[in-house]
C-alpha positions in Angstrom: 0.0 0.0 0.0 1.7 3.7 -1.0 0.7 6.8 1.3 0.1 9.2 -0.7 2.3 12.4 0.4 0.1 15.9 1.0 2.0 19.0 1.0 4.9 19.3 3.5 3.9 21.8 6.3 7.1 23.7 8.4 8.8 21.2 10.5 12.0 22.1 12.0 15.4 20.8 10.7 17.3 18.5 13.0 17.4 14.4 13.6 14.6 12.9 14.9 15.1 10.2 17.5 13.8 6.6 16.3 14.3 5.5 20.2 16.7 2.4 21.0 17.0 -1.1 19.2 19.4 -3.8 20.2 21.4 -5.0 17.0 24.0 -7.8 17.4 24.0 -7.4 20.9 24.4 -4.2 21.1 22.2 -1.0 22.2 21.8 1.6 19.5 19.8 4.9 19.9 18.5 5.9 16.6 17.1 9.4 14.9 16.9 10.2 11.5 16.7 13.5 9.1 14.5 12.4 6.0 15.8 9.5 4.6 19.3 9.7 6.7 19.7 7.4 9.4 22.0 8.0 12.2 22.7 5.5 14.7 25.2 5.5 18.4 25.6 2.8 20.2 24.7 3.6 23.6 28.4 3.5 25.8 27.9 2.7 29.8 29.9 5.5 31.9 29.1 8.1 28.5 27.3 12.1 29.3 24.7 12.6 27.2 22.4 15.8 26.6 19.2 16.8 24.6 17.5 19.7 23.7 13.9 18.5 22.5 12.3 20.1 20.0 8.7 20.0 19.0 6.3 19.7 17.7 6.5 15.4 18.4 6.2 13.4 14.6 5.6 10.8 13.6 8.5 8.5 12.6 7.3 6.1 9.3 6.9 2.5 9.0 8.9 -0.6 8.4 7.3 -2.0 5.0 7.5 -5.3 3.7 10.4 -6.4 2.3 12.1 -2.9 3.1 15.5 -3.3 4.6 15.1 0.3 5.7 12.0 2.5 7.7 10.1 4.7 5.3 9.8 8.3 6.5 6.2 9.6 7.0 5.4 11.2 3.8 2.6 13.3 5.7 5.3 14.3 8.1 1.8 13.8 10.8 2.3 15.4 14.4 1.6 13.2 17.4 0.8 13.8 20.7 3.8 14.4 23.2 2.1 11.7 25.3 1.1 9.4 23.0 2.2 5.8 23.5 1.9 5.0 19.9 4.8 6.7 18.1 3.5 6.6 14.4 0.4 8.2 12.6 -2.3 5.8 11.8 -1.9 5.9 8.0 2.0 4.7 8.9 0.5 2.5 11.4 -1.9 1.0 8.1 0.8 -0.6 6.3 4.0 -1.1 8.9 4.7 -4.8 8.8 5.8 -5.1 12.5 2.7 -4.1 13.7 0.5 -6.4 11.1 2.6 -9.1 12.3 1.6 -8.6 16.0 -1.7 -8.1 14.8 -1.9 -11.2 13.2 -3.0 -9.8 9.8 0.2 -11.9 8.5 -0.4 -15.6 8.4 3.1 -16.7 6.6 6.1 -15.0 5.8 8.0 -18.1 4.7 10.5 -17.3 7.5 11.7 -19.3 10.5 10.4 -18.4 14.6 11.3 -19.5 17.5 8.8 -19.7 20.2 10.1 -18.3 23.4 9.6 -18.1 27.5 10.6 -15.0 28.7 11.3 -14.3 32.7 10.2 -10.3 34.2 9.8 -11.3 37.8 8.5 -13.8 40.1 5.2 -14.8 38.7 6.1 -13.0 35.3 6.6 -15.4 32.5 5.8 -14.5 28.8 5.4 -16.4 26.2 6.1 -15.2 22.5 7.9 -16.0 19.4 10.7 -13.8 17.4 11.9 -14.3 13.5 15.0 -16.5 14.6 17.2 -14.3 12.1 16.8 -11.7 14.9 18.4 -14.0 17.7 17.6 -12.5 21.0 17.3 -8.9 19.5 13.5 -8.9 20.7 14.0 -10.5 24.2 16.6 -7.7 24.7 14.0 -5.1 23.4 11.5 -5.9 25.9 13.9 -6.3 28.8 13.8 -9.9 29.4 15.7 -10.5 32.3 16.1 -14.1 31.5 15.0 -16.5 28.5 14.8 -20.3 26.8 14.3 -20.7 23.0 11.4 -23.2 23.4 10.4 -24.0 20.0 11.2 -24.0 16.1 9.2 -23.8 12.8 7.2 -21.5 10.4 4.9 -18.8 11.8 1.2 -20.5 11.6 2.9 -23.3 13.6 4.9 -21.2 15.9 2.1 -18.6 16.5 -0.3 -21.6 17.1 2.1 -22.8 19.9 2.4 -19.8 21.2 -1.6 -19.6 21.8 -1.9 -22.8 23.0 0.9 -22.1 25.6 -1.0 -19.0 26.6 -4.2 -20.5 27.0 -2.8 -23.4 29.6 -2.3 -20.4 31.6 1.8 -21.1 32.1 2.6 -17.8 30.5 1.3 -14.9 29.3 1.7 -12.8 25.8 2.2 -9.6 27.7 3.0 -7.0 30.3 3.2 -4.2 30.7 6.5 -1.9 31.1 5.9 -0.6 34.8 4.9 -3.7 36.1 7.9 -4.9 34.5 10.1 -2.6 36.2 8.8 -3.1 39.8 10.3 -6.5 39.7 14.0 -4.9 38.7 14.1 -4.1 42.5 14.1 -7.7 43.8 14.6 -11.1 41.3 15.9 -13.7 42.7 19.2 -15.2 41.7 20.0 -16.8 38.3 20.2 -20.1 39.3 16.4 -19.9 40.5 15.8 -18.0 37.0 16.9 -21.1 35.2 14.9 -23.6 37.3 11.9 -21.9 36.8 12.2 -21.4 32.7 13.2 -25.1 32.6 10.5 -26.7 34.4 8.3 -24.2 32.7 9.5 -25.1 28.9 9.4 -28.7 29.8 5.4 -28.0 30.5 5.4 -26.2 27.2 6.6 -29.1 25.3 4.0 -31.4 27.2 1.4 -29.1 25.8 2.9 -28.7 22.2 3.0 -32.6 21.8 1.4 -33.3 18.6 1.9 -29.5 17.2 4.3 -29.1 13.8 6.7 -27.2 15.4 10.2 -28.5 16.5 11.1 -28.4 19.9 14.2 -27.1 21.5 15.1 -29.1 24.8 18.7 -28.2 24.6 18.7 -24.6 24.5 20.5 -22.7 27.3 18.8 -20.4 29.3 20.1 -17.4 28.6 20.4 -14.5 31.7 20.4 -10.8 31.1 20.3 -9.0 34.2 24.4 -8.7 35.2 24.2 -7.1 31.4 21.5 -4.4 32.1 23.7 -3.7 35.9 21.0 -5.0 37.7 23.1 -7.8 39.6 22.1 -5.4 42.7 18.2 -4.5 41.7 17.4 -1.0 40.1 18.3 2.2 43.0 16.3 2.4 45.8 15.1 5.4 44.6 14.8 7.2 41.1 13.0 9.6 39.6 10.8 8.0 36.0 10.4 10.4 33.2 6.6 10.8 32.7 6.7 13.8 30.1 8.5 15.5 27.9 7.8 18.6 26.1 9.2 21.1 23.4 12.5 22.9 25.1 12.8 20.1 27.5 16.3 18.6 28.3 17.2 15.1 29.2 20.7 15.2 30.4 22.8 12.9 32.4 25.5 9.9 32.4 24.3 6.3 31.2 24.1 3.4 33.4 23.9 0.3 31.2 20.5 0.3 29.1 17.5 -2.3 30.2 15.4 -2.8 27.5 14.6 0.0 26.1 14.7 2.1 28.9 17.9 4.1 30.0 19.0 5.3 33.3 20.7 8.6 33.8 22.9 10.0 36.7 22.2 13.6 37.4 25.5 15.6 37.9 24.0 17.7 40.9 23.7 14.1 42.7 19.7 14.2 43.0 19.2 10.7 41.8 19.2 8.8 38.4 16.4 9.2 36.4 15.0 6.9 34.3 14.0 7.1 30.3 11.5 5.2 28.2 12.7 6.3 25.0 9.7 5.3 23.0 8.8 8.7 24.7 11.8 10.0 23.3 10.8 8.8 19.8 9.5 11.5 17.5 10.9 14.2 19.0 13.7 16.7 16.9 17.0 16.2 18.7 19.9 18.9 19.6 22.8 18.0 21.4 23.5 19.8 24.4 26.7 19.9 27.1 26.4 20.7 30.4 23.1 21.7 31.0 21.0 19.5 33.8 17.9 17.9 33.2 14.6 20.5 32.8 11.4 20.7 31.5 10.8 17.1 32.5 7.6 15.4 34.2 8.7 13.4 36.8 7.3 10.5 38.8 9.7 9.2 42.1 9.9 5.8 42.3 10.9 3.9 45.5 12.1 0.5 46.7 8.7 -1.0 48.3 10.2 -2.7 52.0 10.7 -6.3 52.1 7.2 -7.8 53.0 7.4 -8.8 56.6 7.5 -12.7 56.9 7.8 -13.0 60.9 5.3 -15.9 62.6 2.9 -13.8 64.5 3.1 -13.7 68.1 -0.5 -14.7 69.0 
């Protein structure tokens, strides 16, 4: 499907930030000035600082068979709030999104079926085109995960749904919840028991499906890699708007997910970045200038839930 383009309104000149992918392994923020991509890996230790300027657009869409995103010919302004980061005519025809949406039944490409670990009582199950890797598990902040199963999309997705409905795991979360379980997870060797007693019930329930399944898969741990060996800080403060003229300044912890913690130079506490909410918006850099214009949200370590016998 072609969007047709209108005529371009004023928009002003600068790279617009595409958020953060994982590629290889690695953490890249993205931003891109018409068709020109620009990508930086993102560096723990390294300062940082953005102006933001508005208004917030839309970014384009992934179409099939592109090896690059298409820029949104319409140029569409979206709300600085606005989970979604595209306009719905991009939205229409971006082939991530039909995919999730299931308006793709077969792609001819190979998926792995996975179990994905956020917490204690947090397991997902979901599948990812196996030429990614762990690309997507990274992406959603998986702090630990076991390739499950193997084979083409119908088959995979219909293992998927059938794993789901058993009621092991679910398809989704959502990012806070997600993130009150960085404070306390266990250790990895629990994290591994748990994903492999829970992928040997998934192949119980996939007996019989077309798919090939993966007993010999390690489980793979993220958490040491996103620093989180010692939970997230005790207290931080969670970026919950940004706006035109706003700055988001500090030094990088190691990224988790998508999100990105920042140190604050005056010592105030780190704050903490969803950069889907940084998507869209025009990007200047900036040195030495704190943090402004920000919404902010404190977060804080709930106490250990008290487990003492009661007296009486």
């Amino acid at each position: 499907m072609t969007i047709p383009a209108p005529q371009q309104p004023d928009r002003p000149a600068g790279w617009v930030s595409t958020g953060l992918s994982w590629q290889d392994g690695r953490a890249v923020l993205g931003a891109v000035r018409g068709a020109r991509v620009h990508e930086r890996a993102v560096e723990t230790g390294a300062e940082v600082g953005w102006l933001l300027g508005g208004p917030r657009r839309c970014t384009g869409a992934w179409l099939a068979g592109a090896t690059e995103r298409t820029p949104c010919p319409h140029h569409a302004v979206i709300d600085p709030d606005a989970a979604a980061t595209q306009c719905p005519a991009c939205q229409s025809v971006d082939r991530g999104l039909a995919l999730a949406r299931d308006q793709i039944l077969d792609d001819g490409r190979t998926y792995l079926l996975y179990l994905a670990w956020f917490g204690e009582g947090l397991l997902k199950v979901g599948l990812t085109a196996e030429q990614r890797g762990d690309s997507r598990l990274l992406e959603q902040g998986a702090l630990a995960y076991a390739f499950t199963a193997r084979g083409g999309l119908p088959a995979v997705r219909r293992a998927e749904l059938t794993v789901a409905a058993s009621g092991l795991a679910r398809e989704r979360y959502k990012s806070r919840l997600k993130a009150d379980h960085w404070w306390s997870h266990g250790d990895a060797p629990h994290r591994r028991t748990v994903l492999t007693e829970a992928r040997g019930q998934a192949h119980r329930l996939l007996d019989g499906h077309a798919v090939e399944l993966l007993a010999d898969r390690p489980v793979v741990d993220h958490v040491e890699r996103y620093g989180l060996a010692g939970g997230a800080p005790e207290v931080y403060q969670e970026v919950a708007g940004l706006a035109d003229g706003a700055v988001v300044a500090g030094r990088l912890r190691p990224p988790i997910g998508k999100h990105l913690f920042l140190d604050q130079a005056d010592g105030s506490g780190p704050l903490l970045l969803d950069t889907r909410r940084l998507t869209g918006w025009t990007l200047t850099a900036v040195a030495g200038r704190p943090s402004e214009g920000l919404v902010l949200r404190e977060r804080v370590r709930p106490p250990e839930p008290d487990t003492q016998e009661a007296l009486f």
